[in-house]
Steps between C-alpha positions, in 0.01 A plus 500: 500500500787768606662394173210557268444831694868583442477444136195666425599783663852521296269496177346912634866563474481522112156653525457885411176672345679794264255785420622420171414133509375336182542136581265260525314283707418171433178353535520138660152439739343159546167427518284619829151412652246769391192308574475637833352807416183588272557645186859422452492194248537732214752649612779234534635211262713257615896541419498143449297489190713801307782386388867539583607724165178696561594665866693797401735810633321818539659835507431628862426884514467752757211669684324773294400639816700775720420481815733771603365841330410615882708515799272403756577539946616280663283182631590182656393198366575197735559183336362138655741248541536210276575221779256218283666138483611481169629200355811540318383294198231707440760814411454619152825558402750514175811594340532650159637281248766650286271592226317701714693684672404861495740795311421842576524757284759803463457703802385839473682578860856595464755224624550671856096509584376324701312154387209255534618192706742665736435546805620894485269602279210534743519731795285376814214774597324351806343174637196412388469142704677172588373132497673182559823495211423834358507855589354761267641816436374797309777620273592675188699449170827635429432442119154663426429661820158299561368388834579102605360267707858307655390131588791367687505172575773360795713225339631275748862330404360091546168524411510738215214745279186393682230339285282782501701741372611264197115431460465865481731606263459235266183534465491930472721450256290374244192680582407841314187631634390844606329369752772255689808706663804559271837297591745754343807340598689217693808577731711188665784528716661278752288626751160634372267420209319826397153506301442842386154596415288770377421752792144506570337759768305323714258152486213394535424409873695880606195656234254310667611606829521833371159520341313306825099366449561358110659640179249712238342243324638630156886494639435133636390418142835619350731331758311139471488519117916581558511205733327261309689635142812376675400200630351413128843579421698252704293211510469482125866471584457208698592709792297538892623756698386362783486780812272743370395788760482861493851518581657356226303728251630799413329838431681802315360837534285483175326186594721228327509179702779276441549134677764458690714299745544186307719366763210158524369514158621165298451434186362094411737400279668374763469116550353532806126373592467668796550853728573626827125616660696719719436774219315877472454649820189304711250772415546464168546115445230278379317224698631213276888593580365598896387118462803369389520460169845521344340474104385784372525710201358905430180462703732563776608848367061550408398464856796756615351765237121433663607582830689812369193616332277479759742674743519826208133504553394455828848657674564198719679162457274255387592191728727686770536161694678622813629157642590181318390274164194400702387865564574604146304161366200599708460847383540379115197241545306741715427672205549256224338185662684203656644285241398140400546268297216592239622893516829423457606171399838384653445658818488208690840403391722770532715499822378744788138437426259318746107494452491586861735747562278764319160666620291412211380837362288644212626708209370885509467730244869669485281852571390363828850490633645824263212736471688734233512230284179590384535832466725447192323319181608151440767505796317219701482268250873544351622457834314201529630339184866606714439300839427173403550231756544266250830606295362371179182717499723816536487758202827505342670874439448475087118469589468739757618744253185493296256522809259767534623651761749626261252621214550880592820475394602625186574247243779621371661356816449186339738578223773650664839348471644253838761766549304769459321705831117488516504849606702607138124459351383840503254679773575174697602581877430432823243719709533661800470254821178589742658467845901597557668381819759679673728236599847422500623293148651266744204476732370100509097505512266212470512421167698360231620188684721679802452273760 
C-alpha cells in the first residue's frame, strides 16, 4: 500500500496544467450502473459494446467563463473534512503514456516570470479553512494577477499523496464545465501537493446563512438548474461525486454555482463493486447508504440535490438528525413512510436494517412537513421525484432538467454551451434576496449539515 502511494504520488511530479496547454486527454471509462435512477437509460451506452479503435483523444479546452472580473471581500469558507474509509483500489488514477504527454506552447511570459507549476508563482493571501490533509489558502497569481484558491494537501514521507487528493485532481483535470470549479494548475514538492483552483466568493450554506427563512424562489431556480447542469455533466461521465452539501457548492457574486470539493467523488471505471457508506455528510446522505449499502451508483448524488432543494426553499436543513444513523433514519421515514419490502424492494437485505427497529410510519405530503414547498409551483412534486427511498425510483439529473419547475426559464438556457455561464444569456440574473442576516461569514447556524 505505502508503495503504490509512493508511486502514484511520484507520477504529480511530471504533472503541470500550462495556461498554454493544448494537450489532450484521453478518454478511457468503463461501463457504469445507470439503472438506478429514472430517466437515465438514454443517457448512457455501455463502453463495452464500442469498440476499441472507436474511443478516441479529445482536445481538452479551458473554461469560457471568468470568474474573476470582480474583486470581492473577504469571506471564509470552511471546508469539511474528508476522513471517509476509502479503499485504495477504488483510486482512479493514471499516468500519461508517452504519446500523450502534454507540450505547451511558446510562452508569452518572458523567461524570468514567474510560471504555472511552481510553487513561487502564487503568493498566499489568507486562510480560508483546514480539514484533515489539506489546508486552503486564498492566494493570487504571479503570472496574470487573478485571485486563487491554494489547496494544500500535507504529504507525509511513508505514506505518500493521499487518495483523495489524486482522486481529485485526476478527475478536475478532465472536466470542463462552467458549472464544476476550475483546477488551474498542479504543484508537487517533497513536502506539499498543491491544487490550485478558481477563487470563488463565498458558497452555498454561508448564502443561506446569510439570507435566513429560504432563498427567493426565482434565485433557488437558477442555483438548482446550476446544480443539476453539473451533475448531468459528470455522471454522463461515469462520475458520482458523492458528498454533496451546501458546502461544497460554490457561489460567485453573479450567481454562478460551481461543484466543488471532489476530494470523495470516484469515477466507476474502477473495478470495484462496491463503496465506503461512510460518504456525504449525515444530513445529506440517503437512507439506502444510512442502511448499509456499499452498491450504489448516481441516485446517491439525486437524493443529496433533494435535500439541498428543499433547504433553498424552506431555510432549514431538511433531515437535521442531531444524534446518530438511527436518529437521522427516523426523521427520513417520518416523512417518507417506513420502508418495506413492497416500497422498496431489497430492504430487507441490506445490512443495518431490522423490521423492528423502525416505528412503522405513513408517508405525508412533502408540504405537510415543508410548508413553502407549496408556495412555489411544481416544487413539491420535483422534490418528491428527489427523495426516493428506493434509489431506483430517484429522478436522475438529465431528467430533472426538463421538469416544470424549470419552465420559466428561458430556453435558450437549453442551448448554451457546457463551458459557457447560464447567467452570459442576456437579462438573466439573480434577484434580490427577501431577508439579509447580519452575521459573521464564519458564524456556524443550523443548517447546511454543521453538526
Amino acid at each position: 500500500m505505502k508503495k503504490l502511494r509512493r508511486t502514484l504520488s511520484e507520477s504529480f511530479r511530471r504533472v503541470a496544467l500550462k495556461k498554454e496547454d493544448g494537450g489532450f486527454d484521453e478518454i478511457c471509462v468503463s461501463k457504469m450502473s445507470t439503472r438506478g435512477c429514472q430517466g437515465s437509460d438514454s443517457l448512457f451506452r455501455p463502453l463495452d459494446s464500442i469498440p476499441e479503435e472507436r474511443r478516441a483523444r479529445v482536445q481538452r479546452t479551458q473554461s469560457g467563463f471568468e470568474p474573476f472580473d470582480k474583486h470581492t471581500s473577504q469571506v471564509k469558507r470552511v471546508h469539511s473534512e474528508n476522513n471517509a474509509c476509502i479503499n485504495a483500489s477504488g483510486s482512479n488514477t493514471h499516468t500519461e503514456s508517452p504519446k500523450l504527454r502534454r507540450h505547451s506552447s511558446p510562452s508569452s511570459v518572458s523567461p524570468t516570470s514567474p510560471k504555472f507549476g511552481k510553487v513561487d508563482s502564487y503568493e498566499k493571501l489568507e486562510k480560508l479553512g483546514e480539514g484533515s490533509y489539506a489546508t486552503v489558502y486564498k492566494g493570487k497569481s504571479k503570472v496574470n494577477g487573478k485571485l486563487v484558491a491554494l489547496k494544500v494537501i500535507r504529504l507525509q514521507e511513508e505514506e505518500g499523496t493521499p487518495f483523495t487528493a489524486i482522486r481529485e485532481a485526476s478527475l478536475l483535470k478532465g472536466l470542463k464545465h462552467a458549472n464544476i470549479v476550475l483546477l488551474h494548475d498542479i504543484i508537487h514538492t517533497k513536502e506539499t501537493l498543491t491544487l490550485v483552483f478558481e477563487y470563488v466568493h463565498t458558497d452555498l450554506c454561508q448564502y443561506m446563512d446569510k439570507h435566513s427563512g429560504g432563498l427567493h424562489p426565482e434565485n433557488v431556480r437558477l442555483f438548482l438548474f446550476q446544480l443539476l447542469r453539473g451533475l448531468s455533466y459528470i455522471h454522463q461521465r461515469f462520475i458520482l461525486h458523492r458528498d454533496l452539501k451546501p458546502q461544497n457548492l460554490l457561489i460567485s457574486e453573479s450567481g454562478e454555482l460551481k461543484l466543488a470539493d471532489f476530494g470523495l467523488a470516484r469515477a466507476k471505471s474502477v473495478p470495484s463493486h462496491t463503496y465506503s457508506n461512510e460518504v456525504v455528510t449525515l444530513w445529506y446522505r440517503p437512507p439506502d447508504v444510512l442502511l448499509g449499502s456499499t452498491e450504489y451508483s448516481t441516485c446517491l448524488d439525486m437524493w443529496g440535490v433533494g435535500c439541498i432543494f428543499i433547504e433553498m426553499i424552506q431555510g432549514v436543513a431538511a433531515f437535521p438528525g442531531m444524534k446518530d444513523v438511527q436518529d437521522q433514519l427516523e426523521r427520513i421515514f417520518l416523512v417518507l413512510g417506513t420502508p418495506s419490502e413492497e416500497t422498496w424492494p431489497g430492504v430487507h437485505s441490506l445490512p443495518h436494517f431490522k423490521p423492528d427497529r423502525f416505528p412503522v410510519y405513513s408517508a405525508k405530503k412533502l408540504r405537510q412537513a415543508w410548508n413553502k414547498l407549496g408556495h412555489v409551483d411544481h416544487a413539491e412534486d420535483l422534490a418528491s421525484r428527489f427523495l426516493q427511498c428506493f434509489p431506483k425510483k430517484r429522478v436522475s439529473a438529465h431528467t430533472a432538467l426538463q421538469h416544470e419547475f424549470f419552465n420559466q426559464l428561458t430556453a435558450k438556457l437549453r442551448e448554451i454551451s457546457d463551458i459557457s455561464s447560464i447567467f452570459s444569456v442576456p437579462s438573466l440574473k439573480l434577484q434580490p434576496e427577501l431577508n439579509i442576516t447580519n452575521i459573521k461569514t464564519n458564524s456556524k447556524g443550523a443548517s447546511c449539515g454543521k453538526q
